[in-house]
N, C-alpha and C positions, 0 to 999 in steps of 0.2 A: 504494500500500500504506500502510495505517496505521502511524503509529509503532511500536516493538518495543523493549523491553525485553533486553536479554542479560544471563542469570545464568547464567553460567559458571567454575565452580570451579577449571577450570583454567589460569583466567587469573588473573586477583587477588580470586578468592573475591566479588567485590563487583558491585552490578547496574551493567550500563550503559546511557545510552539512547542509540536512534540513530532518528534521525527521516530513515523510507524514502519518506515521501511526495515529490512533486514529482515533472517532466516525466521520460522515460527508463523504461529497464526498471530489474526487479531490482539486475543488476547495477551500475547509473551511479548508483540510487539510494543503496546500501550501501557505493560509491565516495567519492560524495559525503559521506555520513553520518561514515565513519570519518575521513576528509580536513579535515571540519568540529570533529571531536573530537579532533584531536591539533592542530589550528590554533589551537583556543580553548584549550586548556588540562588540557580534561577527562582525554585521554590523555597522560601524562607524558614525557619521555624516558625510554625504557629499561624502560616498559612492555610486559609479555611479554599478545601475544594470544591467545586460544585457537584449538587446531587449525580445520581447514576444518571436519571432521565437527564438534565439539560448535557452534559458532557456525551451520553451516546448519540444527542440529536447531535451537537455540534462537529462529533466525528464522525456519523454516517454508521456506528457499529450498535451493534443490540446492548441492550441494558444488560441483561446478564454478563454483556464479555466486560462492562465495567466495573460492576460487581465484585466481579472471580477478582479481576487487575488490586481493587482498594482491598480486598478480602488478603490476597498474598503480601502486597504490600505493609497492610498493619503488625499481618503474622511475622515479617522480617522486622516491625519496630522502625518501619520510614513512614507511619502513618499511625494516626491515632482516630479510632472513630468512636461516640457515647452520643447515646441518645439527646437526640432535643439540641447537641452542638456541632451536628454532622461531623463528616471528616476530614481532619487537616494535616498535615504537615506534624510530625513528633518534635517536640522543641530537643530532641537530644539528639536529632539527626545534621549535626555538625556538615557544612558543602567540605568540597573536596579543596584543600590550600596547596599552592605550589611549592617546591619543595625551597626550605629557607635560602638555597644559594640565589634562586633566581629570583626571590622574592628583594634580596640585596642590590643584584643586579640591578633588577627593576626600580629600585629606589634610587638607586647613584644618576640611572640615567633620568628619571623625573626632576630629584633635584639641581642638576645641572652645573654649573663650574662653581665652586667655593665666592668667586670675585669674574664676577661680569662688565668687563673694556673694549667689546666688540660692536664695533659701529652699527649705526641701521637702526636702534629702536628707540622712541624715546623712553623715559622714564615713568614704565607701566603703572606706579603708583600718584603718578600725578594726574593719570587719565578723570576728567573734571566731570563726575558721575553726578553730583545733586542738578546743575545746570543740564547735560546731558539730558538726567531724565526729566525733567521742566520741558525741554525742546520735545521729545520722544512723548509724552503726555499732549502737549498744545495740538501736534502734526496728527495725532491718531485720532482727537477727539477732533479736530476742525475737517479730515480729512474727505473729501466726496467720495460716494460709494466705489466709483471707478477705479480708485487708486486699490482697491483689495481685488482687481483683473489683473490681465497679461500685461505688464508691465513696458513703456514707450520703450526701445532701445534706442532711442536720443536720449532717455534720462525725463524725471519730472520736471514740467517749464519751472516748479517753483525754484527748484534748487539751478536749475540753469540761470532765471532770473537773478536769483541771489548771487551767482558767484560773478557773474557779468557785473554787476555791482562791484563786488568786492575785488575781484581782481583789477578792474582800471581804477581805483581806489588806492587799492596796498602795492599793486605789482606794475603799473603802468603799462597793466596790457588792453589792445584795444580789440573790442569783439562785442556780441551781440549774443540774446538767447540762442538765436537760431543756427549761431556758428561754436554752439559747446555742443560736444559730446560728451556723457556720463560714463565712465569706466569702473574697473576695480583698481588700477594702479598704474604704475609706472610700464611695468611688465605687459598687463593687460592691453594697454596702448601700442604695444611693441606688438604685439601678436596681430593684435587687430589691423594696423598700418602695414607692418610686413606677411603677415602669415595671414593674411583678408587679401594681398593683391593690391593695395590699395597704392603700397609704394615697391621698388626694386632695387636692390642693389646693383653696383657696390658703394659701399656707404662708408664714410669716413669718420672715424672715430677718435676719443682722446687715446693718449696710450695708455694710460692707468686708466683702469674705469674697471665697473663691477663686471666678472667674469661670466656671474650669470646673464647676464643682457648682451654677450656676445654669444654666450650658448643657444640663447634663445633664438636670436638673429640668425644662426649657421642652421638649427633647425629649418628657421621657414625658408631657408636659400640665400640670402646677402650676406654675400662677403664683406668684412666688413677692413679696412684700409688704416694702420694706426696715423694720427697725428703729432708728432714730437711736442712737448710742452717745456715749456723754462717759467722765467719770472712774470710774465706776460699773460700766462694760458695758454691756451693749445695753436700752434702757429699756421693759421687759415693761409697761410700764404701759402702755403703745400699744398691745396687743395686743387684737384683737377681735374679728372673725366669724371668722377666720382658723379651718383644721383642726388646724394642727401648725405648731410654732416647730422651727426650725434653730440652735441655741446652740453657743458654744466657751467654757465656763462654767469651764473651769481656766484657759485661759491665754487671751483674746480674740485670734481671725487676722483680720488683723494687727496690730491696735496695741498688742495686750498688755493684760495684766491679768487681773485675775478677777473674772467676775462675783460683784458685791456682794452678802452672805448674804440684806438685807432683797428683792433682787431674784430672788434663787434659789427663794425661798421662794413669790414671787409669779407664779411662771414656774409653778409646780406648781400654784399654786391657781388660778392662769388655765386650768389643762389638768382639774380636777376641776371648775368651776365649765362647763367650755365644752364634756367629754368629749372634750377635744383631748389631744395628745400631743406630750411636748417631746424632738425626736432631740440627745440629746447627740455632742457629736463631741470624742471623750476625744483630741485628734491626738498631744498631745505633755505628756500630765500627770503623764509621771514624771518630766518635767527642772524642775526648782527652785532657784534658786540663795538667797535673798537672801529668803525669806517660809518660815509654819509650808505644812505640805502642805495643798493643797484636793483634799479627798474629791468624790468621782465625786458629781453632782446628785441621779444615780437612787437613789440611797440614800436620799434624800428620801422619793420615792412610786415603787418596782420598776413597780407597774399602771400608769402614768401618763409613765414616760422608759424612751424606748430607748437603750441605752449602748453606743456603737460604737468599737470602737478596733481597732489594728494594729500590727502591728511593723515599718511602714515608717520610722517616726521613731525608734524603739529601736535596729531590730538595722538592716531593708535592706529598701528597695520591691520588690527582687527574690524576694524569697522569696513574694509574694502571698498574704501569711492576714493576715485577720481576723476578727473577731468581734460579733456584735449579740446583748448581752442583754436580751430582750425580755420585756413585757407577754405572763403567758398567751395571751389573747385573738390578739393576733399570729403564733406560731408557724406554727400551720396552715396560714394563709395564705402567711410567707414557704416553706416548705418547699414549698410549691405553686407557688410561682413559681422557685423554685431547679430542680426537675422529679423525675425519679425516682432521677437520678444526680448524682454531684459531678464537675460538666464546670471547675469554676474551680479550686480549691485541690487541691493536689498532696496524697495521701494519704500519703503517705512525707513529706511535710515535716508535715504536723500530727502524724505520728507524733516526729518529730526534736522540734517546738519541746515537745511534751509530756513528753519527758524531757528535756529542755531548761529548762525550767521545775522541774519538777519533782526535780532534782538540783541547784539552784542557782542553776545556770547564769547563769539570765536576770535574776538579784537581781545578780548581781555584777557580769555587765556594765552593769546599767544604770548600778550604783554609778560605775564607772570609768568610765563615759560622763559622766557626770553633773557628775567631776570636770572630765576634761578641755574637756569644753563650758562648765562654769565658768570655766576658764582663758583660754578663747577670746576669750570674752564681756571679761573682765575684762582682757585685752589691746587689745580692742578700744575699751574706757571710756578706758582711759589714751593710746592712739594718739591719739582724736580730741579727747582734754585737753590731748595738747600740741601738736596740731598745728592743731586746727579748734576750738579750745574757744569759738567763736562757737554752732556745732551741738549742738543738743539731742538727745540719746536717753533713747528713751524705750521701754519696755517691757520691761527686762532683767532684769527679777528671776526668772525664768523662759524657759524655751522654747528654740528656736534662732535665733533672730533677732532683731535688734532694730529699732527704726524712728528714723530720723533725721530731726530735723524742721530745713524749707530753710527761705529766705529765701522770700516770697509770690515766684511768677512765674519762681521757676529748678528748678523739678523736669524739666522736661524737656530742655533744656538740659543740664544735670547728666547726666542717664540717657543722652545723644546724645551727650557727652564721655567717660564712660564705656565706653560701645561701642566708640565710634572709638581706643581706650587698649587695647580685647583686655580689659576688665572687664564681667562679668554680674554684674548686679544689678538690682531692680524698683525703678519708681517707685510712689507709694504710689496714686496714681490708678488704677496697673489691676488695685487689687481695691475699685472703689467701685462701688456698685451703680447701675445706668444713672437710676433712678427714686427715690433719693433728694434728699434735700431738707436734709440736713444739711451744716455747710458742708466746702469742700475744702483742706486744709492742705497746702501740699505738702511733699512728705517722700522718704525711700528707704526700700525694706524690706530689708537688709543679714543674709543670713544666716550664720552663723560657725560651722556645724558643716559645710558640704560640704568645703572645701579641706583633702586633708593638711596634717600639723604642720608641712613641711618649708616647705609653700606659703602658707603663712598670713602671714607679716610681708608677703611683698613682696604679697599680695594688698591687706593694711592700707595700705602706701605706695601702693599704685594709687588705693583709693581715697577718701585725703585731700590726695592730688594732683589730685583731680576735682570735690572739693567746691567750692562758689561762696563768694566772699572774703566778710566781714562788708559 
């Protein structure tokens, strides 16, 4: 017999499964099944089962074969049956525990590195939950029935509305509702633009940059071309049969900085002069500590940069939205590749972060982000002034992270003491592009917005107790 489902309300309202296949009849199967379900876990102690009649209507077998099934099973002490409180589940029938090694395992790898300095997340505990659910509250109770169907794949106008606001606002970029499109991320943009058809390589890249967003790229087919970077950013002057540059033109990942204005300007006349197109990737350009603000590139030429950003570095990678303000000409296309529905961004969360935004909300946390990643950063300059003040950093006038520059021949070393100490953090080599030709400094990319406040010093003492001596 095929597997069977039980939904019976008069047991604990809830479905159960019982897998009746294998050797035996009816009943040795349904023996086995429930025997397998209070061994593992699934049935609790002191779980009440449903009478013989509704459990044999809902598996299709005769009442007596459920009968004999709960009759055997009490007799084995996995079931207790007394009058007037039918029968359930023996409170001494213990589920079956894995054996304590891998129960160890499994703990080491849930709790995760002792001290967390690996770029990319903000700082989980400051995710701004009372406002949050204030927004999540407003959006659901004001929301029109529509919005709980197939959701737009352009995204709700309100949160398109909202961000059209706030992006020529905060980021000087210039666009309209009807030229955003709603995503899941940075990544999701990348799929959508290159693995949608929408664009082709080959596409020019920084030479550091995140290794998974060239994986992804080689997946959908564009090759992707490194570009050499110095003091300046990434040097556009190299650029040339290429279709489309990949830039991080506010704050350069990872080494920091901003691409320089005489280069910015040169990245847009490369893409008029070539009919190319330059993807901005806005990751992290509302954190600034220590410089005036750099406006979004695509304010430059809107026909000519698509402007991608998200709230994984502001708010949480968990919430899944982002945004591509696009080049008319593009639309149509990503919308086509997105399909006829919104299968990626949760339509109750673009409803939340749009009154979310648009009450405030999202100005004031970034403020307070802003600060306190200020604080981090600047905790951080002073640890390794008095502890390592042989180690350069560099890139900290901005962003989440910063990059520490090693002695030639110990970055990996370093990165292998670190490990073995219960410290995550990257070395700066594994975001160098495979096919460059610029040379290789070694370094750490040290980021100082994942670890709570409470975890942040002893995270600092881990690692300038790992750095390599003058």
């Amino acid at each position: 017999m095929a597997d069977s489902w039980v939904n019976s309300a008069e047991r604990i309202g809830a479905d159960l499964h019982l897998d009746l296949s294998g050797p035996g009849g009816r009943r040795a199967a349904l023996t086995r099944a429930l025997r397998e379900a209070v061994r593992g876990g699934r049935l609790a102690p002191g779980t009440r089962l449903p009478p013989y009649r509704s459990l044999a209507a809902d598996l299709g077998v005769a009442r007596n074969t459920v009968a004999d099934a709960y009759a055997e099973l009490v007799a084995e002490g996995w079931l207790t049956a007394r009058q007037g409180a039918g029968t359930r589940v023996a409170e001494r029938a213990e589920p079956l525990r894995a054996p304590a090694r891998v129960t160890r395992e499994a703990a080491v790898r849930a709790r995760g590195p002792r001290h967390d300095l690996r770029q990319g997340t903000p700082d989980a505990s400051a995710f701004p939950r009372t406002t949050w659910l204030a927004s999540y509250r407003r959006a659901i109770q004001q929301a029109p029935h529509e919005v709980f169907g197939p959701g737009d794949p352009a995204g709700r106008p309100e949160l398109r509305e909202a961000l059209s606001e706030y992006l020529a606002r905060a980021r000087g970029v210039r666009t309209e509702p009807g030229r955003i499109v709603i995503c899941s991320g940075f990544a999701h943009a990348l799929r959508l633009l290159f693995g949608g058809g929408v664009l082709r390589g080959p596409l020019a890249v920084e030479a550091y940059g995140l290794g998974f967003h060239r994986e992804l790229l080689a997946a959908a087919g564009a090759r992707t071309v490194p570009l050499p970077l110095d003091a300046d950013g990434a040097r556009v002057g190299r650029l040339a049969r290429e279709r489309a540059v990949l830039l991080t033109p506010a704050h350069q990942f990872p080494t920091g900085g901003p691409l320089h204005p005489a280069r910015r300007a040169a990245a847009v006349d490369w893409a008029r002069g070539r009919g190319g197109v330059v993807l901005e990737d806005d990751y992290d350009g509302e954190f600034r500590y220590d410089r005036k603000p750099v406006g979004a590139l695509q304010g430059l030429d809107p026909e000519r940069v698509i402007h991608i950003g998200s709230v994984s570095k502001s708010m949480s990678p968990a919430l899944r939205l982002g945004w591509m303000a696009l080049p008319e000409r593009y639309v149509d296309g990503v919308l086509a590749a997105k399909g006829e529905r919104e299968a990626w961004a949760s339509v109750l969360d673009q409803l939340a972060l749009a009154d979310f935004i648009a009450e405030g909300a999202y100005d004031r946390h970034v403020r307070r982000m802003r600060q306190r990643y200020r604080s981090r950063r600047d905790r951080l300059v002073a640890a390794l002034a008095e502890q390592a003040p042989h180690v350069e950093v560099t890139g900290v006038a901005a962003g989440l992270h910063a990059v520490l520059r090693l002695p030639p021949g110990t970055e990996r070393a370093t990165v292998r003491a670190a490990g073995s100490r219960g410290l995550a953090l990257d070395g700066l080599a594994a975001f160098r592009h495979p096919t460059t030709d610029m040379p290789a400094p070694d370094g750490l990319v040290v980021g100082y917005a994942t670890p709570s406040d409470h975890a942040y010093g002893a995270a600092l003492d881990a690692l300038c107790g790992v750095l390599p001596p003058l």
